[in-house]
N, CA, C and O of each residue as an XYZ file, in Angstrom:
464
protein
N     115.386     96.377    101.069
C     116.335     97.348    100.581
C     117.458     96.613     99.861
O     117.793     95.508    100.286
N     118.081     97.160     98.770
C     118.629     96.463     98.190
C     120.211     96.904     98.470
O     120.448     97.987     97.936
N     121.471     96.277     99.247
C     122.576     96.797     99.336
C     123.786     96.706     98.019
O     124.238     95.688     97.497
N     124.036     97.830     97.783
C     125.166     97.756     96.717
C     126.694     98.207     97.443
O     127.134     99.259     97.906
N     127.251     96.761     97.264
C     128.653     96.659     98.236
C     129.574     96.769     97.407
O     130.574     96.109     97.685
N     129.621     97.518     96.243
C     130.689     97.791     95.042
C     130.872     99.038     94.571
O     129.816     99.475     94.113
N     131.708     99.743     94.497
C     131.975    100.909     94.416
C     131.559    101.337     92.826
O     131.638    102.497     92.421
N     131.215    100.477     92.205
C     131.315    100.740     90.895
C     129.599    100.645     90.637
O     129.009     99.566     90.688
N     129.137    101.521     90.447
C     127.635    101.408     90.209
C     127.132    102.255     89.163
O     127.364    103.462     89.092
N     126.335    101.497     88.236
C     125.964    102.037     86.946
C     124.707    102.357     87.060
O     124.003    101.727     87.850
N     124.107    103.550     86.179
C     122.681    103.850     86.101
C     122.583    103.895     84.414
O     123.377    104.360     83.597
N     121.647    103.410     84.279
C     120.725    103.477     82.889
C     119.487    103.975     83.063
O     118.819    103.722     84.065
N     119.007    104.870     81.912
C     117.906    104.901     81.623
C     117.408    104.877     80.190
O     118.272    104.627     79.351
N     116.018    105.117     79.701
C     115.360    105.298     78.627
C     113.833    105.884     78.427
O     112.843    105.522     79.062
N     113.869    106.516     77.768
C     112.394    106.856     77.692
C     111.867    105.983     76.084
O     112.396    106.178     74.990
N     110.925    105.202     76.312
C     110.782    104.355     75.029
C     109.128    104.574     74.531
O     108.359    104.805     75.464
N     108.636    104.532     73.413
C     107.508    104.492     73.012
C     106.865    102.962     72.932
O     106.895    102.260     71.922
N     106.153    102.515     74.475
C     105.415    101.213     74.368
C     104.274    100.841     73.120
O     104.180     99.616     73.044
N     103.769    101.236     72.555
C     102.875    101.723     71.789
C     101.928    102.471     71.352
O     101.455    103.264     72.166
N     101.451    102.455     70.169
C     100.811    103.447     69.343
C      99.342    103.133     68.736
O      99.100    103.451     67.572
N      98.228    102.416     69.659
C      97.621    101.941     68.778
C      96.251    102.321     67.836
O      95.657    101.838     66.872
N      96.122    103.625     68.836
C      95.375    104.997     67.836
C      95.600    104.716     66.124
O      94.634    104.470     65.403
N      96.989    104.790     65.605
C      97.002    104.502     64.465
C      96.968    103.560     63.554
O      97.044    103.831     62.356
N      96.897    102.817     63.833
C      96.370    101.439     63.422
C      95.172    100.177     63.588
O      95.050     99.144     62.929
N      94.250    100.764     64.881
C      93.074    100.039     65.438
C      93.720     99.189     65.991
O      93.299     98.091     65.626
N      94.502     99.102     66.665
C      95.205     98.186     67.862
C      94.006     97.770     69.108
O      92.969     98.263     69.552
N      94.838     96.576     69.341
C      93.912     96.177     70.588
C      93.836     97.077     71.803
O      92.977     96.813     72.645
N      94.478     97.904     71.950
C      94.857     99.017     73.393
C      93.597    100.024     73.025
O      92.752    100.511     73.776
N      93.706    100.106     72.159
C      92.439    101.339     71.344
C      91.068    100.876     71.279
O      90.136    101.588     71.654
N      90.883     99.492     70.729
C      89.525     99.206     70.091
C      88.996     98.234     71.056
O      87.804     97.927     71.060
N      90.000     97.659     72.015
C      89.575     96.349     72.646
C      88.772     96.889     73.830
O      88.619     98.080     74.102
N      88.140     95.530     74.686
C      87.845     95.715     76.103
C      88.160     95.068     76.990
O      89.038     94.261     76.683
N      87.798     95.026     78.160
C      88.253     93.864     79.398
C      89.828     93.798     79.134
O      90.479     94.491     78.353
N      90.090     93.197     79.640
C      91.872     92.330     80.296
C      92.593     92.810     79.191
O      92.454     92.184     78.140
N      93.429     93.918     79.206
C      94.692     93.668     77.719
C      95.981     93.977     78.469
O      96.017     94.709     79.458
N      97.190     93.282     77.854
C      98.279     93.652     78.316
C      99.561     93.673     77.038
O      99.735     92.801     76.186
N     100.052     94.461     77.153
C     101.804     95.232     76.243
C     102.372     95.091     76.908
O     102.254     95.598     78.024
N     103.537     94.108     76.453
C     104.879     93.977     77.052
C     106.308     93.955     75.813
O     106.457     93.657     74.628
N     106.864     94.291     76.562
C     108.106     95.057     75.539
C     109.419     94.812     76.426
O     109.532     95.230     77.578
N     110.568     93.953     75.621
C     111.706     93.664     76.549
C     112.731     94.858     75.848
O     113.050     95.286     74.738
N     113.039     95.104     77.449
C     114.112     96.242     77.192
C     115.424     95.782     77.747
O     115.619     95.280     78.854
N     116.552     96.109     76.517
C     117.877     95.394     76.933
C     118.971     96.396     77.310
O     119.194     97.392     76.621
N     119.671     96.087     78.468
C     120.298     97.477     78.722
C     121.832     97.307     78.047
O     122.404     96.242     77.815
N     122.337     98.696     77.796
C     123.802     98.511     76.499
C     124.555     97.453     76.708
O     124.718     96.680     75.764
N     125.259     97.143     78.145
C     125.702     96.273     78.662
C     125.258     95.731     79.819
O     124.464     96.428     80.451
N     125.662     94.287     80.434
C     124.741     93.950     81.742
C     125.739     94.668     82.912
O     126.917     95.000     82.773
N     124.612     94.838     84.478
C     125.072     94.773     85.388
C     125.632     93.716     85.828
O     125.259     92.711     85.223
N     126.473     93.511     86.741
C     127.021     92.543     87.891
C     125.846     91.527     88.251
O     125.663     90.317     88.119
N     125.313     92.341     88.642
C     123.610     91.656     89.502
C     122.436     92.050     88.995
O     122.575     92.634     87.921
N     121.152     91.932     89.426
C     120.388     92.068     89.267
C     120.033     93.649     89.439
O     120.021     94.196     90.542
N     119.812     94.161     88.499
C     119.688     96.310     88.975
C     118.055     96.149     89.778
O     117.308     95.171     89.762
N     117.865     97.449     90.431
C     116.564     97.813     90.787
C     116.140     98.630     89.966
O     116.733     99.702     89.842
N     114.876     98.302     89.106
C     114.722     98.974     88.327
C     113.242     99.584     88.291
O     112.354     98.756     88.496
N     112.719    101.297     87.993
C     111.922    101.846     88.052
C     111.452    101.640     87.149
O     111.866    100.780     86.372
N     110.083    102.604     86.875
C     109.400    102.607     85.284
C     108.288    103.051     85.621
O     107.426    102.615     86.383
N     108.397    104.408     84.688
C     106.810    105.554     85.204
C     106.445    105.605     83.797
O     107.304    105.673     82.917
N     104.967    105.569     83.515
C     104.343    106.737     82.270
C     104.386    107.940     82.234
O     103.686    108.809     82.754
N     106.100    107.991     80.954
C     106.030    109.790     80.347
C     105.289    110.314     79.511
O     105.604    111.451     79.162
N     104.180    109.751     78.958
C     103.163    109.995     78.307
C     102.126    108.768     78.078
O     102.347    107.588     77.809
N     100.446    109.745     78.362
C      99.791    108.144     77.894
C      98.759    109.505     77.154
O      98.860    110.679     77.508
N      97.713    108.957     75.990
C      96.699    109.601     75.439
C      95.888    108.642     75.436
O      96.120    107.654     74.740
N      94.374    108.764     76.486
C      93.649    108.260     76.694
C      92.392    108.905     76.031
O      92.282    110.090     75.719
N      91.220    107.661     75.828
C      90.011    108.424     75.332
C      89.816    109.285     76.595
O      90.431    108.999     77.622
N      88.884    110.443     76.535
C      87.970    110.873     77.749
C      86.755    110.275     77.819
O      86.131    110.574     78.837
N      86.272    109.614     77.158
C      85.071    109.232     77.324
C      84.979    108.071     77.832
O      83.856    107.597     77.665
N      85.701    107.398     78.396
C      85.805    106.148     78.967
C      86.671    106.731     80.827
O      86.930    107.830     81.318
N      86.837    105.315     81.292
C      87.408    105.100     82.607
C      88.929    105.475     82.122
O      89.285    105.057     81.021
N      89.876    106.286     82.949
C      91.294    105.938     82.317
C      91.676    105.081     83.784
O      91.613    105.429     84.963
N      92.069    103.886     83.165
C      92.971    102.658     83.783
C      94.464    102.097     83.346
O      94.710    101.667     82.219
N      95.135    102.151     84.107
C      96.562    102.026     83.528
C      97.125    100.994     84.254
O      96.217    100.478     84.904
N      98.319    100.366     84.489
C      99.379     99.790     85.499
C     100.295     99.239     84.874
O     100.111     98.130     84.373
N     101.544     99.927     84.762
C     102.951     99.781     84.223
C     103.764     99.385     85.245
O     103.628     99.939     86.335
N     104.595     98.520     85.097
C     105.886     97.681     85.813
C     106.595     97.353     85.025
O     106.454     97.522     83.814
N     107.841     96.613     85.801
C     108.809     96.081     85.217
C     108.558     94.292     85.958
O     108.237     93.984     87.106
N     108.800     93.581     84.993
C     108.938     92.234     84.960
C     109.985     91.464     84.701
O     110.451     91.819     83.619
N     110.655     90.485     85.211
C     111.742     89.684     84.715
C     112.759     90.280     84.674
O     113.378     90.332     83.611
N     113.259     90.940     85.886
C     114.508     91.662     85.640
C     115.690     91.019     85.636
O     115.667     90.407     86.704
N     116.391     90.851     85.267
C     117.785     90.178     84.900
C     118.938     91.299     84.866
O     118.652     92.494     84.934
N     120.269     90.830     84.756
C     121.317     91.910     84.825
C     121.366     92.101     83.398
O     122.365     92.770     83.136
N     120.638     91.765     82.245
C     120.854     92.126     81.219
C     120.034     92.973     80.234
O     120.318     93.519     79.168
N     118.692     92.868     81.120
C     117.336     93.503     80.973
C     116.239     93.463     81.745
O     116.319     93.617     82.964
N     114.922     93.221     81.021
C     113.522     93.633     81.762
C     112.277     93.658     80.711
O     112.336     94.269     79.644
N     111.123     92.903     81.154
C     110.238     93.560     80.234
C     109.573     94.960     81.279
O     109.615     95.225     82.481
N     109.118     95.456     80.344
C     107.939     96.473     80.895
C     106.639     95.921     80.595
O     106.499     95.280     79.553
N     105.799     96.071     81.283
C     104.511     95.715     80.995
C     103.938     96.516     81.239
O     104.332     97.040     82.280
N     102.500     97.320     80.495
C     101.622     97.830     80.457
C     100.067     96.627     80.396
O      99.880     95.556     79.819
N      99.107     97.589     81.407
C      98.199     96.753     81.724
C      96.885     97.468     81.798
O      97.011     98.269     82.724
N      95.547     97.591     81.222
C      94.769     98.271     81.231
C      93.430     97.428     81.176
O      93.548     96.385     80.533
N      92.193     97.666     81.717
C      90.968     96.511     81.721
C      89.912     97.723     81.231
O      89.978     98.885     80.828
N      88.789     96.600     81.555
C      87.172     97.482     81.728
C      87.385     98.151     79.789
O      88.107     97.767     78.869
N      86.329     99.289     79.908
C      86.172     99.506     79.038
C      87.274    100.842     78.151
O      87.053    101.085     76.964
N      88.326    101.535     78.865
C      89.679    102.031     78.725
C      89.858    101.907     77.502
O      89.823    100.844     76.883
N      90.102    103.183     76.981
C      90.678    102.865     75.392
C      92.014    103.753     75.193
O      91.883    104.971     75.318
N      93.209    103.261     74.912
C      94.393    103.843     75.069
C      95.024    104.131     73.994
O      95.436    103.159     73.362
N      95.303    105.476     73.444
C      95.927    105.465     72.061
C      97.415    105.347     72.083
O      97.936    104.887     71.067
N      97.981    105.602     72.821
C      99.332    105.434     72.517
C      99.821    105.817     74.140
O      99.094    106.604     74.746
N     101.053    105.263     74.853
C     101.587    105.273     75.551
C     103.314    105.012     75.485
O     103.886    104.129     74.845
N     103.756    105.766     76.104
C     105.313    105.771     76.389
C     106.121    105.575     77.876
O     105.540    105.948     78.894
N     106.998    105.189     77.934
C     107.661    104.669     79.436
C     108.770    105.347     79.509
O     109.366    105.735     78.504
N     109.218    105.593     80.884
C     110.451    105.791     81.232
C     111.028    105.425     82.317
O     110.812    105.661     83.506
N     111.829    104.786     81.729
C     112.276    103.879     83.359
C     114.476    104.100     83.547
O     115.263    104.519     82.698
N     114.726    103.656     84.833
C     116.118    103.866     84.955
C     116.522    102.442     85.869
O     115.886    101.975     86.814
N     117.340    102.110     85.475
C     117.961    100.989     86.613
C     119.405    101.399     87.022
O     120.387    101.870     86.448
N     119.084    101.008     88.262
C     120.730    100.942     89.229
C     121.119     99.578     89.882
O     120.487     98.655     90.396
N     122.380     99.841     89.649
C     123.055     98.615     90.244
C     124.296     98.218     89.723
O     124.662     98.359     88.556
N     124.920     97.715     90.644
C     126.967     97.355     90.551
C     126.972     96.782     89.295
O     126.247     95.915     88.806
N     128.174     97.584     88.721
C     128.480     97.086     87.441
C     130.252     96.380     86.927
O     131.190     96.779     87.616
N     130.459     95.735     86.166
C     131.782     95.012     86.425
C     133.311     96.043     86.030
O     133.649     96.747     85.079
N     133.616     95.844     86.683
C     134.985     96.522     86.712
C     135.983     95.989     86.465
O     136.135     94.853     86.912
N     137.191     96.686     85.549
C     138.567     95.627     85.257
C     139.116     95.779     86.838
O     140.058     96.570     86.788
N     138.989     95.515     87.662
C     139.749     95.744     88.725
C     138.822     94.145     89.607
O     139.267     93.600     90.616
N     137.493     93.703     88.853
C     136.712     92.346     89.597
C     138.051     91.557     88.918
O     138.856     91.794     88.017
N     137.822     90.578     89.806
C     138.548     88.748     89.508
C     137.998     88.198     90.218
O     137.291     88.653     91.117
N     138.265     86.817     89.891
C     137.601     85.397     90.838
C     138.487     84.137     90.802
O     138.876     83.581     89.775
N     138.717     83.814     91.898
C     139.949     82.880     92.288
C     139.676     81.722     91.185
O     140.515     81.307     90.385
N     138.053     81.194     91.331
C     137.524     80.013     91.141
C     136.579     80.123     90.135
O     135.941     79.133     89.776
Protein backbone atom coordinates (compact mmCIF):
# COMPACT_ATOMS: atom_id res chain seq x y z
CA UNK A 1 0.00 0.00 0.00
CA UNK A 2 1.31 3.06 -0.83
CA UNK A 3 1.12 5.91 2.14
CA UNK A 4 0.64 9.56 1.15
CA UNK A 5 1.80 11.66 4.29
CA UNK A 6 1.18 15.14 2.51
CA UNK A 7 -1.75 16.92 2.43
CA UNK A 8 -1.22 18.09 -0.92
CA UNK A 9 -2.06 15.36 -3.42
CA UNK A 10 -2.42 15.62 -7.11
CA UNK A 11 -4.35 13.44 -9.63
CA UNK A 12 -3.74 13.32 -13.36
CA UNK A 13 -5.20 11.70 -15.97
CA UNK A 14 -5.42 11.06 -19.86
CA UNK A 15 -7.06 9.16 -22.27
CA UNK A 16 -4.39 8.81 -25.22
CA UNK A 17 -4.52 7.03 -28.62
CA UNK A 18 -1.57 4.17 -28.31
CA UNK A 19 -1.95 3.34 -31.85
CA UNK A 20 -3.52 2.99 -35.11
CA UNK A 21 -2.18 0.36 -37.12
CA UNK A 22 -5.25 -0.74 -39.27
CA UNK A 23 -4.26 2.28 -41.30
CA UNK A 24 -1.15 1.90 -42.32
CA UNK A 25 -0.22 -2.10 -42.18
CA UNK A 26 1.48 -1.70 -38.89
CA UNK A 27 3.07 -4.41 -37.08
CA UNK A 28 0.00 -4.66 -34.37
CA UNK A 29 -2.23 -5.44 -37.51
CA UNK A 30 -0.17 -7.57 -39.93
CA UNK A 31 2.37 -9.14 -37.53
CA UNK A 32 2.48 -12.42 -35.40
CA UNK A 33 3.97 -13.94 -32.24
CA UNK A 34 5.63 -11.46 -29.53
CA UNK A 35 4.79 -7.59 -30.40
CA UNK A 36 4.98 -4.81 -28.06
CA UNK A 37 3.90 -0.57 -28.15
CA UNK A 38 5.26 1.52 -25.81
CA UNK A 39 4.58 5.17 -25.54
CA UNK A 40 6.09 7.60 -22.75
CA UNK A 41 3.63 9.64 -21.14
CA UNK A 42 4.76 12.90 -19.40
CA UNK A 43 2.65 14.33 -16.76
CA UNK A 44 2.12 18.57 -16.96
CA UNK A 45 4.22 18.86 -13.99
CA UNK A 46 6.11 16.23 -11.68
CA UNK A 47 4.89 14.79 -8.44
CA UNK A 48 6.95 14.95 -5.16
CA UNK A 49 7.41 11.11 -5.45
CA UNK A 50 6.81 8.51 -7.31
CA UNK A 51 2.59 8.55 -8.19
CA UNK A 52 0.68 5.14 -8.32
CA UNK A 53 -0.31 4.93 -11.45
CA UNK A 54 -3.32 3.00 -13.29
CA UNK A 55 -3.93 2.30 -17.00
CA UNK A 56 -7.02 0.46 -18.58
CA UNK A 57 -8.02 -0.05 -22.42
CA UNK A 58 -10.71 2.72 -23.42
CA UNK A 59 -10.88 1.30 -26.64
CA UNK A 60 -9.23 -1.61 -28.59
CA UNK A 61 -10.60 -2.86 -32.36
CA UNK A 62 -9.62 -6.27 -32.75
CA UNK A 63 -9.88 -8.69 -35.78
CA UNK A 64 -12.72 -11.36 -34.90
CA UNK A 65 -11.24 -13.83 -36.63
CA UNK A 66 -8.33 -14.38 -34.65
CA UNK A 67 -7.60 -14.95 -30.64
CA UNK A 68 -8.13 -11.37 -28.97
CA UNK A 69 -4.93 -11.05 -26.64
CA UNK A 70 -4.03 -7.91 -25.00
CA UNK A 71 -1.85 -6.74 -21.73
CA UNK A 72 -1.45 -3.03 -21.01
CA UNK A 73 0.65 -1.56 -18.01
CA UNK A 74 2.51 1.06 -16.94
CA UNK A 75 6.36 0.85 -16.85
CA UNK A 76 9.10 3.08 -15.47
CA UNK A 77 7.23 5.23 -13.39
CA UNK A 78 9.01 8.24 -12.27
CA UNK A 79 7.54 11.51 -10.65
CA UNK A 80 7.71 12.94 -13.99
CA UNK A 81 6.13 10.20 -16.08
CA UNK A 82 5.65 6.55 -17.35
CA UNK A 83 5.67 4.48 -20.33
CA UNK A 84 2.55 2.52 -21.12
CA UNK A 85 3.06 -0.56 -22.72
CA UNK A 86 0.83 -2.52 -24.79
CA UNK A 87 1.52 -6.22 -25.37
CA UNK A 88 -0.17 -8.74 -27.64
CA UNK A 89 1.26 -12.45 -29.04
CA UNK A 90 0.04 -15.60 -31.02
CA UNK A 91 -1.73 -14.88 -33.97
CA UNK A 92 -3.95 -11.42 -32.62
CA UNK A 93 -4.33 -8.80 -35.03
CA UNK A 94 -5.01 -5.33 -33.48
CA UNK A 95 -6.16 -2.33 -35.39
CA UNK A 96 -5.95 0.37 -33.26
CA UNK A 97 -5.99 0.77 -29.50
CA UNK A 98 -6.32 3.61 -26.92
CA UNK A 99 -5.42 3.97 -23.04
CA UNK A 100 -6.55 5.60 -20.15
CA UNK A 101 -4.77 5.88 -17.27
CA UNK A 102 -4.68 8.38 -13.95
CA UNK A 103 -1.89 8.80 -11.40
CA UNK A 104 -1.96 9.86 -7.75
CA UNK A 105 0.39 11.08 -5.54
CA UNK A 106 1.87 14.14 -3.21
CA UNK A 107 2.60 16.96 -5.09
CA UNK A 108 5.00 20.06 -4.15
CA UNK A 109 3.69 22.84 -2.38
CA UNK A 110 4.99 26.54 -1.75
CA UNK A 111 4.55 25.83 1.83
CA UNK A 112 7.61 22.39 1.25
CA UNK A 113 11.31 23.59 2.34
CA UNK A 114 14.42 21.72 3.21
CA UNK A 115 16.91 22.72 5.82
CA UNK A 116 19.71 20.87 3.78
Amino acid sequence: MKHLVNQTIGIEQGDDVLFSDYEDGGEMWTGQGSRERRRLVQFREPFKDTPAVHVSLSMWDMDSAANVRADVGAENITPKGFDVVFRTWGDTRVARARIRWMAIGAIHHDDDWELY
